[in-house]
C-alpha positions as CSV (number, residue, x, y, z in Angstrom):
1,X,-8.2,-2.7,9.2
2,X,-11.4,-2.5,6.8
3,X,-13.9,-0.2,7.2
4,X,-17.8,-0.9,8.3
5,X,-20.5,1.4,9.5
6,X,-23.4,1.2,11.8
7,X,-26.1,2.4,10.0
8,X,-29.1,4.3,11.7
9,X,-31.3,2.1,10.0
10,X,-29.8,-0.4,12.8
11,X,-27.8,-2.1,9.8
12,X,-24.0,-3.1,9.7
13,X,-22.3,-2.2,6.6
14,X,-18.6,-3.6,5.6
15,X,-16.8,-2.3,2.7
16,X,-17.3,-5.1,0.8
17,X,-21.6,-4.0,0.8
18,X,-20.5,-0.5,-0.1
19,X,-18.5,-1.2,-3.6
20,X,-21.2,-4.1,-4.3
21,X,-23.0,-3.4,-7.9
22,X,-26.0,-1.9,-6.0
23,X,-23.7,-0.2,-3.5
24,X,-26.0,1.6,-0.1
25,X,-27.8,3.8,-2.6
26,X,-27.9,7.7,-2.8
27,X,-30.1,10.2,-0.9
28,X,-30.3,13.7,-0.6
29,X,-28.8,14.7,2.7
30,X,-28.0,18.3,4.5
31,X,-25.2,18.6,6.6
32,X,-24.6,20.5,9.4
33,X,-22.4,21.3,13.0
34,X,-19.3,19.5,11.3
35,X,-16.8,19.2,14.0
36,X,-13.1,17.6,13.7
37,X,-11.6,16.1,16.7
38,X,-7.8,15.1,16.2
39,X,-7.3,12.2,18.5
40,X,-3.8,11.8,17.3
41,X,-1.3,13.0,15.0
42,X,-2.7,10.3,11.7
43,X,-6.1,9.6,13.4
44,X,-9.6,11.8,13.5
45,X,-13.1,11.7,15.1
46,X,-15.6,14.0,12.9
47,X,-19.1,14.5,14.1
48,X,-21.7,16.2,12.4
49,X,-25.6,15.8,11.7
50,X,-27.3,15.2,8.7
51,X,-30.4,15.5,7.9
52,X,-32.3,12.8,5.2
53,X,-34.7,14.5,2.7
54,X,-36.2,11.9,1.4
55,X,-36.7,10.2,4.6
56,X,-37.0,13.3,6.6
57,X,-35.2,11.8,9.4
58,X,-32.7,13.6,11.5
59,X,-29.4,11.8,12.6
60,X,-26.0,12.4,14.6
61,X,-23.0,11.0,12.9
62,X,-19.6,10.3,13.4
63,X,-16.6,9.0,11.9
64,X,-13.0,7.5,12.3
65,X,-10.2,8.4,10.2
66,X,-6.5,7.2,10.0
67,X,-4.1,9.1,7.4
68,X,-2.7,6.3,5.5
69,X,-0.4,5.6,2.4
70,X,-0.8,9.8,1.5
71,X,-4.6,9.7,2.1
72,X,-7.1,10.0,4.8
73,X,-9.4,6.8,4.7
74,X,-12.5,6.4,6.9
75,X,-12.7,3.4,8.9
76,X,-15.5,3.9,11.0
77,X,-18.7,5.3,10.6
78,X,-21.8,5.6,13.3
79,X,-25.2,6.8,12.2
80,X,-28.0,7.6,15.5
81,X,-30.9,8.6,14.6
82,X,-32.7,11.3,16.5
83,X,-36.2,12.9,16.4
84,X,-35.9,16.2,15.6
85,X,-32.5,18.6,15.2
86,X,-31.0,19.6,19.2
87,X,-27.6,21.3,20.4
88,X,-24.6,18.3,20.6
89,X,-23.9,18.9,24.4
């Protein structure tokens, strides 16, 4: 299984564009209403929000990860972006 993403800027990201040279870049992000949801006994769902400073965009996220060889590894990621910070119902 190898990891991708769906960005919120729409864009699909494999791992292969993440360890590129260039990589997806770095921003200044805050992070908040971290949940983790054990799905089974070597597999998670985490949700969060994050908020982009430089962008000042707010976004739900959430992500897939399988324990594996002695490590967790993510091998999903979503990114939705919303217009302003609300309650996760």
């Amino acid at each position: 299984m190898i990891f991708f993403e769906f960005g919120s800027s729409g864009s699909v990201w494999y791992k292969k564009d993440c360890l590129a040279e260039e990589g997806i870049g770095i921003v200044t992000m805050t992070l908040s209403d971290f949940e983790l949801h054990p799905l089974s006994a070597d597999t998670a769902l985490t949700t969060y929000r994050i908020f982009n400073e430089v962008k000042l965009q707010h976004s739900l996220r959430s992500s897939i990860w399988k324990f594996r060889d002695g490590s967790w590894q993510m091998f999903f990621h979503q990114g939705t972006p919303t217009e302003r910070e609300r309650g996760i119902e």
